[in-house]
C-alpha positions as CSV (number, residue, x, y, z in Angstrom):
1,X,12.2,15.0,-26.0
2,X,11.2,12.7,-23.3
3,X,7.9,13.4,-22.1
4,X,7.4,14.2,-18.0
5,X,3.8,13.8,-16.7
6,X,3.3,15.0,-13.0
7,X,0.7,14.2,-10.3
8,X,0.3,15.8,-6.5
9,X,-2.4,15.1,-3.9
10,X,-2.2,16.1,0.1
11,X,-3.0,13.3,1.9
12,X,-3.9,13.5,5.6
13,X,-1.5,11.6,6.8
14,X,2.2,11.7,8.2
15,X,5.0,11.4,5.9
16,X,6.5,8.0,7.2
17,X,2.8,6.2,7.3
18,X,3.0,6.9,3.6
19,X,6.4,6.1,3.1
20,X,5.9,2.7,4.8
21,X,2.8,2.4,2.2
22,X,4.6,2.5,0.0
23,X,7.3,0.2,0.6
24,X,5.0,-3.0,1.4
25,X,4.0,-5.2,-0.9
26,X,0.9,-6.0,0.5
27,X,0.3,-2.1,0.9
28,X,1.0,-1.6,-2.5
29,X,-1.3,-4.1,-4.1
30,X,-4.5,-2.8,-2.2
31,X,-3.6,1.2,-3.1
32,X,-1.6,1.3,-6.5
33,X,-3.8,-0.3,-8.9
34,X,-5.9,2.3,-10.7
35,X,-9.6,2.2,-10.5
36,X,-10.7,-0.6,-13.0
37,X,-7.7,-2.9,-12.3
38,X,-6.7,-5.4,-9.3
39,X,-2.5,-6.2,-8.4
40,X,-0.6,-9.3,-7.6
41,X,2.9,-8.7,-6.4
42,X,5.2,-11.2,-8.0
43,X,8.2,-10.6,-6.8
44,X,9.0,-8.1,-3.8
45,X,12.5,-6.8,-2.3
46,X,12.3,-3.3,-1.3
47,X,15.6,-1.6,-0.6
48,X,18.2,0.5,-2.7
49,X,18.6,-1.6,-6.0
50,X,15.8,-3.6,-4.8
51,X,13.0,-3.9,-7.5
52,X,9.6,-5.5,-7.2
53,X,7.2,-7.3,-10.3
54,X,3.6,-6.6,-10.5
55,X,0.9,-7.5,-12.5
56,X,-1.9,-5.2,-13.1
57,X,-4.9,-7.2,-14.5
58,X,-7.8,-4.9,-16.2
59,X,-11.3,-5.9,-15.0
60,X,-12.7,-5.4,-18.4
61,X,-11.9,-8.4,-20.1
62,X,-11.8,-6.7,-23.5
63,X,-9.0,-4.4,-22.4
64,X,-5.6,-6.6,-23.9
65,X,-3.1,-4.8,-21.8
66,X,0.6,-4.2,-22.6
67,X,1.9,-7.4,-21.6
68,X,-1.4,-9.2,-23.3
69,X,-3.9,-11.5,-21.4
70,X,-5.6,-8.9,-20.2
71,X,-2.6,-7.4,-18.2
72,X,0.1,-4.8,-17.7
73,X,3.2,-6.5,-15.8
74,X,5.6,-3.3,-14.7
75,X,9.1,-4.3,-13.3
76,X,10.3,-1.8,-10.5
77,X,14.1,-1.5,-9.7
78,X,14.1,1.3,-6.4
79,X,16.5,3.7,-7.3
80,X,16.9,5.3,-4.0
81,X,14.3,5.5,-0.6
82,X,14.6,8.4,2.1
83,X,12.5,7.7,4.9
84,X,9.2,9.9,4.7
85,X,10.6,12.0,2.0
86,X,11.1,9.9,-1.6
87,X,10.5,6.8,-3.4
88,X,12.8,6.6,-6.5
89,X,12.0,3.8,-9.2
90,X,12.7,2.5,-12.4
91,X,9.6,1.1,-14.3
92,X,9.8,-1.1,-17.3
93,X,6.5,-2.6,-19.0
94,X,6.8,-6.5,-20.2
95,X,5.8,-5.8,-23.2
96,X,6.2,-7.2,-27.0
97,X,4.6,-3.3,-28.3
98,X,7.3,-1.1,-28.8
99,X,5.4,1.9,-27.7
100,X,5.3,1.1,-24.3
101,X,9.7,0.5,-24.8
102,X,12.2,2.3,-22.4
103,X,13.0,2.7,-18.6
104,X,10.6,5.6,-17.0
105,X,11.6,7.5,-14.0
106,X,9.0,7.4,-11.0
107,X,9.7,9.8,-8.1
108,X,7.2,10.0,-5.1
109,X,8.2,13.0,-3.2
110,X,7.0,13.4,-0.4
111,X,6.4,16.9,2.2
112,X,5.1,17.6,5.3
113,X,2.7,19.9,5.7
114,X,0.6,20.9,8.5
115,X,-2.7,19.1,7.3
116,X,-0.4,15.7,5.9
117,X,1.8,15.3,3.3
118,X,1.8,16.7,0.2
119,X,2.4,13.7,-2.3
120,X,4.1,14.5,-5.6
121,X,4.9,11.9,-8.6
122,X,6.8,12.9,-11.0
123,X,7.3,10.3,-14.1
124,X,9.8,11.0,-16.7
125,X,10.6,9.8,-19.8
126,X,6.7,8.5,-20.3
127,X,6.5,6.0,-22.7
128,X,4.6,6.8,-26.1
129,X,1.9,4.1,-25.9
130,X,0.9,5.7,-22.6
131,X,-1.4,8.8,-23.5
132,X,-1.5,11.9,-21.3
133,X,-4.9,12.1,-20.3
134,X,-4.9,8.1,-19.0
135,X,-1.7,8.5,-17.2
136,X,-2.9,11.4,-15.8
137,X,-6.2,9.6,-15.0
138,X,-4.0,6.5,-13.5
139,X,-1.9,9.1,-11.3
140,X,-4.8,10.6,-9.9
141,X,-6.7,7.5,-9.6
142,X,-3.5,5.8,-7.5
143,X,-2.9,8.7,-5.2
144,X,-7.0,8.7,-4.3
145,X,-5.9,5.3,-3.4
146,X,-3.0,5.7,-1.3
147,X,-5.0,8.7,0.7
148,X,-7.9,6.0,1.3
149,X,-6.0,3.6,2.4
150,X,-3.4,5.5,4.6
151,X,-6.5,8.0,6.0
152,X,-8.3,4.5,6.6
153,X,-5.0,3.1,8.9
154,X,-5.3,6.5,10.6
155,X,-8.5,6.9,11.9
């Protein structure tokens, strides 16, 4: 069974400053890298069947990353994007291991609520080479990220 790992944070902020974090390239270098890595956008077209290439680099040179040299390069095909409410994806890893093999699911939902917007991911069919507790650490760590950088644009 494919594994589903889930994520949620309220950010104070309004859905469509998130939304429109989330859909720029320059946006989503400074937010979605976890803590311990830094991103370069490689390739960037963000519409319905859009994608966009990233490459995550690890700060700690020992790390070898899924794609090697010291990296983690995810293609992103957008699956479908509602205004302030959802950021569908397809994810695949560059990557020679076949633990981290197959298409996972990203879905950013996101709610308004009266204090923000309630941001929920929701990553299905998580693959193997990923372990629970560091995706989970990597979720948490990006959506600390988006709420400082879209809190930051509001105040």
């Amino acid at each position: 069974m494919a594994r589903i790992d889930q994520a949620h944070r309220l950010i104070e902020a309004s859905p469509e400053a998130v939304y429109d974090a989330m859909t720029s390239a320059e946006a989503l270098v400074a937010w979605l890298p976890p803590t311990g890595m830094s991103g370069q956008m490689l390739e960037f077209d963000a519409r319905p069947g859009g994608h966009y290439k990233m490459m995550l680099r690890y700060e700690d040179a020992a790390i070898a990353g899924k794609s090697g040299d010291n990296a983690d390069i995810a293609e992103m095909r957008y699956l479908d994007l509602v205004p302030g409410a959802l950021v569908s994806q397809a994810v695949d890893f560059v990557s020679d291991d076949p633990l981290f093999s197959g298409t996972m699911v990203m879905n950013w939902l996101l709610e308004s609520r009266p204090e923000g917007t309630l941001v929920t991911i929701r990553a299905e069919n998580v693959p193997a080479g990923i372990s629970a507790a560091d995706h989970a650490e990597g979720l948490a760590s990006s959506l600390e990220n988006l709420a400082r950088y879209v809190e930051g644009e509001q105040r």
